[in-house]
C-alpha distance (Angstrom), angle and dihedral (degrees) to the residues before:
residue distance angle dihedral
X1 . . .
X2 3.92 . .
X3 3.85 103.3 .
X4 4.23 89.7 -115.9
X5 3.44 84.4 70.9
X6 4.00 105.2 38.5
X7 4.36 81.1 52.0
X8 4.26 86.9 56.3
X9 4.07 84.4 51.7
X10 3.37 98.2 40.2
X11 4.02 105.6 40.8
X12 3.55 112.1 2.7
X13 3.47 109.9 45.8
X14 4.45 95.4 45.3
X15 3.80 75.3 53.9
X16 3.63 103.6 54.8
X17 4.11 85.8 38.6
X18 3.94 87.0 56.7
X19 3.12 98.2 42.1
X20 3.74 97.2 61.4
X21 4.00 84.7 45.0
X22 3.89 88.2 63.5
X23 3.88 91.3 33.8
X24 3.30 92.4 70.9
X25 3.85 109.4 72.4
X26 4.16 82.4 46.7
X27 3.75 91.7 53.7
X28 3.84 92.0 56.1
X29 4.11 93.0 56.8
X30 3.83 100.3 23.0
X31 3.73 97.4 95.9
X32 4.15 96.4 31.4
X33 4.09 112.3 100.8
X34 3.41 118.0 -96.3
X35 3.95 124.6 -132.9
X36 4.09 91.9 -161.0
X37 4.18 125.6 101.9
X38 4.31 98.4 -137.1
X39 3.67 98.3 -136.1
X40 4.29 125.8 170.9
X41 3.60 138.8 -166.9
X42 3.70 120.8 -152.6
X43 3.69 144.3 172.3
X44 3.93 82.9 -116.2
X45 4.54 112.3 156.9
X46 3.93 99.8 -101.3
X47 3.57 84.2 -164.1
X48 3.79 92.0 70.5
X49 3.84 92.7 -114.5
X50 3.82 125.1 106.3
X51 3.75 99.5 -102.1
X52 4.09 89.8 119.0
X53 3.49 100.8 165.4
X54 3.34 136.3 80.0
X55 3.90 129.6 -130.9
X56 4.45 122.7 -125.2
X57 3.26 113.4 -166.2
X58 3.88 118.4 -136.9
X59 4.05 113.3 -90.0
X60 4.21 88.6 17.4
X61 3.28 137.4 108.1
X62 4.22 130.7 -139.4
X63 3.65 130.9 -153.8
X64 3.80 99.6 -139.1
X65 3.89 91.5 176.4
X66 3.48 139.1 10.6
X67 3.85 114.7 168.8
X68 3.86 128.7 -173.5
X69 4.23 121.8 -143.6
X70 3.34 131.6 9.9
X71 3.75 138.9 -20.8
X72 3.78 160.0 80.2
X73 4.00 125.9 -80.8
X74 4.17 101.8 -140.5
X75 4.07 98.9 -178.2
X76 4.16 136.7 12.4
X77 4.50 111.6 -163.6
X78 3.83 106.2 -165.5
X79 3.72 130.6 170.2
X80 3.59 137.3 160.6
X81 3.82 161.8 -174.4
X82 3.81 135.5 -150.0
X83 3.36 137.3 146.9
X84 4.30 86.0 -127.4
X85 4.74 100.8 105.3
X86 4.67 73.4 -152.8
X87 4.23 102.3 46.1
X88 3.58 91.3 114.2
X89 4.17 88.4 59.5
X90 4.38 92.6 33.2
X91 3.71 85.8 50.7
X92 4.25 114.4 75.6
X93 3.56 128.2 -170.7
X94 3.90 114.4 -137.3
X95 3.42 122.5 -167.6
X96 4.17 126.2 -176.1
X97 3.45 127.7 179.8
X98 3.72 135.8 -169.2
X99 3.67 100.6 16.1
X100 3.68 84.2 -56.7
X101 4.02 112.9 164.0
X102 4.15 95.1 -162.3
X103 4.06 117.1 65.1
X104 4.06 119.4 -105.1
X105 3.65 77.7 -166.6
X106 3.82 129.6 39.7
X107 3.81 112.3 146.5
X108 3.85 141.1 128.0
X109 3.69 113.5 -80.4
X110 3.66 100.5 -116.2
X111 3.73 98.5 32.8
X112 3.95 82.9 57.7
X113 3.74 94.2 54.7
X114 3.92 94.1 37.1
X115 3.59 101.4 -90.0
X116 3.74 118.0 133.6
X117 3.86 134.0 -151.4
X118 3.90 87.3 -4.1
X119 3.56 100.4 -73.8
X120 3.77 133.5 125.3
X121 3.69 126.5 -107.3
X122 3.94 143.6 138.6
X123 3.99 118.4 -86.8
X124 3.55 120.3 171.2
X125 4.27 110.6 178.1
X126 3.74 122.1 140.0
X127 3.67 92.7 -99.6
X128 3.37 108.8 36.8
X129 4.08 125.8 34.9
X130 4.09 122.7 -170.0
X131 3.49 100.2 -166.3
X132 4.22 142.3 -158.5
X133 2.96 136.1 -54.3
X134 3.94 84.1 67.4
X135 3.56 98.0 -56.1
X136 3.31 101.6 -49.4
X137 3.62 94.9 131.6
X138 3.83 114.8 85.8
X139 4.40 104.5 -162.0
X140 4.05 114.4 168.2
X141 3.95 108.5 178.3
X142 3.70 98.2 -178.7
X143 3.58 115.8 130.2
X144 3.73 118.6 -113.4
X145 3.93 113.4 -169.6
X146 3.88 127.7 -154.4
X147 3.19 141.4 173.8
X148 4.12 111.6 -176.1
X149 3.60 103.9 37.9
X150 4.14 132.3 -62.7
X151 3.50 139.6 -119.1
X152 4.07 137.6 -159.8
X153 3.46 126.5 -170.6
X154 3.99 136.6 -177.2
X155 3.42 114.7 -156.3
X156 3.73 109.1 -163.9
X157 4.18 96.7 -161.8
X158 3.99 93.2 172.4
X159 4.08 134.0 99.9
X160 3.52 89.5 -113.8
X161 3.73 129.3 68.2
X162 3.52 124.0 -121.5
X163 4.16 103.2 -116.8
X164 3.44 96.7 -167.2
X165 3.45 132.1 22.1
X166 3.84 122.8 174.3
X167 3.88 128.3 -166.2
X168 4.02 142.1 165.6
X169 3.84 108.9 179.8
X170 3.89 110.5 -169.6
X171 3.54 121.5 -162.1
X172 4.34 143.1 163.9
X173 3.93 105.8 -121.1
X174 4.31 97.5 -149.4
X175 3.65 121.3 -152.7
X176 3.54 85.5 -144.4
X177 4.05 129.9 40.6
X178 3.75 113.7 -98.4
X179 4.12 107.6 -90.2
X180 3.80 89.4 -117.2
X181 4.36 138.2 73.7
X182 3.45 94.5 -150.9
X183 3.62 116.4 113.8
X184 3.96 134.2 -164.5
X185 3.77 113.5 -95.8
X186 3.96 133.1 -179.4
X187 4.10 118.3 179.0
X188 3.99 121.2 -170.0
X189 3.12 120.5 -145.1
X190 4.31 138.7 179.5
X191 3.56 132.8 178.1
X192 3.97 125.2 176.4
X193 4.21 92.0 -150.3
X194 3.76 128.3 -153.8
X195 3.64 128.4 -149.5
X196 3.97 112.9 -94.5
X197 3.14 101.0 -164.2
X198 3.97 125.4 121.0
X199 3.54 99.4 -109.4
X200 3.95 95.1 35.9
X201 3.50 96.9 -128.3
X202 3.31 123.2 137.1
X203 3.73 97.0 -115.3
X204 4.08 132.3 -173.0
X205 3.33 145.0 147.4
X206 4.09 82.0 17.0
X207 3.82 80.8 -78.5
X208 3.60 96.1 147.1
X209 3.61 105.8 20.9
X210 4.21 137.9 -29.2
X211 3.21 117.6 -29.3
X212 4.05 116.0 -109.2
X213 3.05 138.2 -112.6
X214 3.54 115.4 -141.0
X215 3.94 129.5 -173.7
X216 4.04 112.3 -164.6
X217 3.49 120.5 -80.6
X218 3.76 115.1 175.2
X219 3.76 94.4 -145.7
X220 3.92 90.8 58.1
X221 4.03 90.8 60.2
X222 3.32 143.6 99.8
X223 3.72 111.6 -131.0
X224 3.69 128.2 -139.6
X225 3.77 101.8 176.1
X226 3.82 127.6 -23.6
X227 4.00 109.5 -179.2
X228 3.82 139.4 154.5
X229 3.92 120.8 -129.6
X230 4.12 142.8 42.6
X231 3.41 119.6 -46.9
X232 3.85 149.8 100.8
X233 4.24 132.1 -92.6
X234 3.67 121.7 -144.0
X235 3.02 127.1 156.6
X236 3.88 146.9 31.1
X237 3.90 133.0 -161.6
X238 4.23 106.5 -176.9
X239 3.87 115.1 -174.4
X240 3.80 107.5 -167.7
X241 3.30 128.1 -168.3
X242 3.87 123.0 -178.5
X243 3.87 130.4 -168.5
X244 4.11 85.9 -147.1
X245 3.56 150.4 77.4
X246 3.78 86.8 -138.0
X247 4.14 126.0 110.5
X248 4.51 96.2 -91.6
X249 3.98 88.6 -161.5
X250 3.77 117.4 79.1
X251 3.52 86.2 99.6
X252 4.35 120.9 122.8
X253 3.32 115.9 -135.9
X254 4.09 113.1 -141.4
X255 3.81 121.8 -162.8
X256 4.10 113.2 -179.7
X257 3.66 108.1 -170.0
X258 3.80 114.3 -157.1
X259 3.55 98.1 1.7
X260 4.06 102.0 -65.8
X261 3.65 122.8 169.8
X262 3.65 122.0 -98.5
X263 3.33 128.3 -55.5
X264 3.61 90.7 46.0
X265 3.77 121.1 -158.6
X266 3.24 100.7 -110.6
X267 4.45 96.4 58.4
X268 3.74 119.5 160.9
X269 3.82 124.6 -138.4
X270 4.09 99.2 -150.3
X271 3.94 136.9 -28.7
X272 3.66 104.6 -95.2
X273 4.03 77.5 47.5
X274 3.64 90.3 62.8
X275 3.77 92.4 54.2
X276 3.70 97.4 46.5
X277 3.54 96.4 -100.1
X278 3.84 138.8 117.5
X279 3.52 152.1 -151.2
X280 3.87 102.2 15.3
X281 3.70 101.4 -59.7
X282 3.64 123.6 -150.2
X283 3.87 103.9 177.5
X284 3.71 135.2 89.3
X285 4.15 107.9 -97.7
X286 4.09 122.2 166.6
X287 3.53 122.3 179.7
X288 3.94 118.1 168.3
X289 4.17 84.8 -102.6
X290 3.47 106.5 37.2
X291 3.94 141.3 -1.5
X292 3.48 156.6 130.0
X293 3.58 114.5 -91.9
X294 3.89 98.7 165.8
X295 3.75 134.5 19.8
X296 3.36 150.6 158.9
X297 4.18 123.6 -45.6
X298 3.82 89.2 -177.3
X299 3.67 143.4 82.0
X300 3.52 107.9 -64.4
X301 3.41 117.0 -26.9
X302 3.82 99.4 -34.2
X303 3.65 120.6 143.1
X304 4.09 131.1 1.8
X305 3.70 125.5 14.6
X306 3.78 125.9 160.4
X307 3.75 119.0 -159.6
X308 4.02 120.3 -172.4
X309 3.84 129.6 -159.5
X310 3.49 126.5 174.9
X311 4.23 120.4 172.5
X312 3.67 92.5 -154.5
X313 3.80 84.5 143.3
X314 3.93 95.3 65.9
X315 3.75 114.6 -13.4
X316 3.76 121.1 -141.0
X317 3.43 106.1 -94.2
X318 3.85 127.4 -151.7
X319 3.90 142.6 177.0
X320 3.90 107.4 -178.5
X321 4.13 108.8 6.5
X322 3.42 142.4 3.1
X323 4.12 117.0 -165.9
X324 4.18 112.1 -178.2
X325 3.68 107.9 -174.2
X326 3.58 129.8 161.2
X327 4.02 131.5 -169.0
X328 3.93 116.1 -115.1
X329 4.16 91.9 -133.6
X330 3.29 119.7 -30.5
X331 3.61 115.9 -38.3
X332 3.63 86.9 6.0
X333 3.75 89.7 -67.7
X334 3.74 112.8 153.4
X335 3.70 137.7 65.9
X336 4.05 103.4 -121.5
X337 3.52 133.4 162.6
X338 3.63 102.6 -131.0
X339 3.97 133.3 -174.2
X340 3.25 130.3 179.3
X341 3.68 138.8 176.0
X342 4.52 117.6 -160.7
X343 3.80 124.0 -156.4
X344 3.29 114.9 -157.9
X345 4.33 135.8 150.2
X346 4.31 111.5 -134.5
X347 3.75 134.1 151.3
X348 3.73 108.8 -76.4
X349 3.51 101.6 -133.2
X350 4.48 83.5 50.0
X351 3.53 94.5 63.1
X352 4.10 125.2 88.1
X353 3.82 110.4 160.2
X354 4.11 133.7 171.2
X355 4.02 111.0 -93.5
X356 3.43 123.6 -104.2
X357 3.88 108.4 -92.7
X358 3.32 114.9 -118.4
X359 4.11 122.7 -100.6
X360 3.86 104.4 -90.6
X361 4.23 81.6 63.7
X362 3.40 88.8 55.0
X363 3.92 110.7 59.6
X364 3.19 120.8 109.5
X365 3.83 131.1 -92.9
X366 4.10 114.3 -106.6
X367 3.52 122.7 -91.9
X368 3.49 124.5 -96.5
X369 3.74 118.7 -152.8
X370 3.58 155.8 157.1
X371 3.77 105.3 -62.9
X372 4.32 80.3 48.6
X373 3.43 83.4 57.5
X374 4.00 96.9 46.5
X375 4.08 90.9 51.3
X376 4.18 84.6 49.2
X377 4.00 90.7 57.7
X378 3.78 85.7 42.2
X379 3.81 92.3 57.5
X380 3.99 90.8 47.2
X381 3.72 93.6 45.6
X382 4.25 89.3 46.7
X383 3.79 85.5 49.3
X384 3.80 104.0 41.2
X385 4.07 95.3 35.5
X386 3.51 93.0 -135.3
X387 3.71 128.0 125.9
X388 4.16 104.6 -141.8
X389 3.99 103.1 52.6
X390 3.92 103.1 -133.3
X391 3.99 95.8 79.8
């Protein structure tokens, strides 16, 4: 099979099938009238020339959009330049709506659009689209409803200023508000883990002693939203970042809906579970619901991996609680460095989350690499007196 052909199989054709899947609910209301005015706001030259971007100067924040009435934001472009190798995780993304004066959405530029540890790279999900050239094209098509005006803010919290920053925000102004409450939400989170297991190792795979077992214990997870109120979950960007060359996803992920007792109904059986993969994958996968847009160029499954989830197919409905946790390796064993970033609709006046932390909490951890690696086998061989490194 000549590899033309084996590319049709393997990319094009899932595509065109998938595309039809999500064609459908636009073919049903494609061709019905619409009662909306299409209206945009862009970073467009006023002067006429083609300067059509807008400057942010370092340690300043930008009102891209503020809107008045009634409606529903359908698309946000955004690229950029600066000088700073971490803009996309200095710069945050705030979004109010309703005359609200506390963010629904407060997150790190590229972890909002699905862009990990500020670097640049292709995503292609339903929701969210990182374009060419390289991924330097930041496209979110999630709907955000409003019905008394909305706001958008950049928030450029790094040293350098942001020398051009390019936008097009498309949205339907209604005559009416939308018929629901429930507002757009997205919630960052990071946690640097530590095993919790008894001996403190950081056991898996039963590599350096039995395998544990580990009833739930909130404290030991990793959380991916916990909040109070009526409302609906989803989607899921996790950015994972692990100090070893050993498999990061034997983790369960736990999601108690309206308070319920453990083991709730809805209980995972391993992180690349949760995203619809299996059997430790190591290769780059998207699908409009779920994929792997970046992983690890290591040994193993050291360093960077980005796994995407979103339940466009049936959200995860809630009336009183929602609680997303997930384990760190089984039984919480493993040190990772973990990120996260929820999207979820609620009730605005429902939803009470922690503030973003500010940018020196969100760097990334150092690299750990090859000649790491070499000094580790020179340890073991030191230690065991043995001149392969396997003994």
């Amino acid at each position: 099979m000549n590899r033309s052909r084996l590319f049709h199989i393997l990319i094009i054709f899932p595509f065109m099938f998938f595309s039809q899947v999500l064609a459908e609910s636009w073919e049903e209301n494609l061709w019905k009238p619409k009662s909306y005015t299409s209206e945009r706001i862009s970073s467009y030259d006023r002067s006429g020339g083609n300067d059509d971007f807008i400057v942010i100067n370092k340690q300043s924040n930008v009102t891209i959009a503020n809107i008045e009435g009634s409606g529903i934001i359908k698309h946000i472009w955004i690229t950029l330049n600066a000088k700073d190798p971490m803009i996309r995780r200095n710069a945050v993304i705030k979004m109010y709506w309703d005359q609200s004066s506390i963010p629904s959405v407060e997150v790190p530029l590229g972890d909002f659009f699905g862009q990990g540890w500020a670097e640049e790279y292709i995503l292609n999900s339903a929701p969210l689209v990182v374009a060419p050239k390289k991924g330097k094209a930041l496209n979110s098509y999630i709907p955000m409803p409003f019905s008394n005006g909305a706001r958008i803010e950049i928030v450029n919290e790094s040293d350098s200023e942001i020398a051009n920053f390019y936008f097009y925000i498309d949205y339907e102004k209604l005559k009416s508000p939308p018929p629901s409450p429930l507002r757009f939400f997205a919630w960052w989170n990071r946690s640097l883990t530590v095993p919790k297991t008894k001996s403190g190792k950081e056991n898996e795979w039963a590599l350096l002693e039995a395998t544990e077992k580990a009833p739930l214990n909130a404290n030991n997870q990793y959380t991916v939203l916990n909040t109070k109120g009526k409302g609906h979950f989803f989607g899921l960007n996790l950015y994972v970042d692990s100090p070893s060359p050993i498999w990061y996803g034997e983790g369960d992920d736990q999601i108690f809906i309206d308070s319920e007792a453990w083991p709730p109904r809805l209980h995972g059986t391993g992180t690349e579970d949760l995203f619809n993969t299996a059997w430790c994958p190591k290769e780059v996968f998207m699908h409009p619901y779920f994929g792997y847009p970046r992983v690890s160029d290591s040994i193993g499954w050291l360093g960077r991996t980005h796994l995407y989830r979103f339940w466009l197919e049936s959200p995860l409905a809630f009336e009183k609680s929602l609680r997303f946790v997930l384990e760190h390796g089984h039984a919480n064993a493993l040190t990772l460095d973990l990120v996260s970033v929820a999207y979820f609709y609620q009730s605005l006046n429902e939803v009470n989350l922690p503030t973003l932390p500010k940018k020196e909490f969100r760097q990334n951890q150092p690299e750990i690499n090859y000649r790491h690696l070499h000094k580790w086998r020179d340890a073991f061989r030191n230690e065991k007196g043995n001149i392969w490194g396997n003994e």
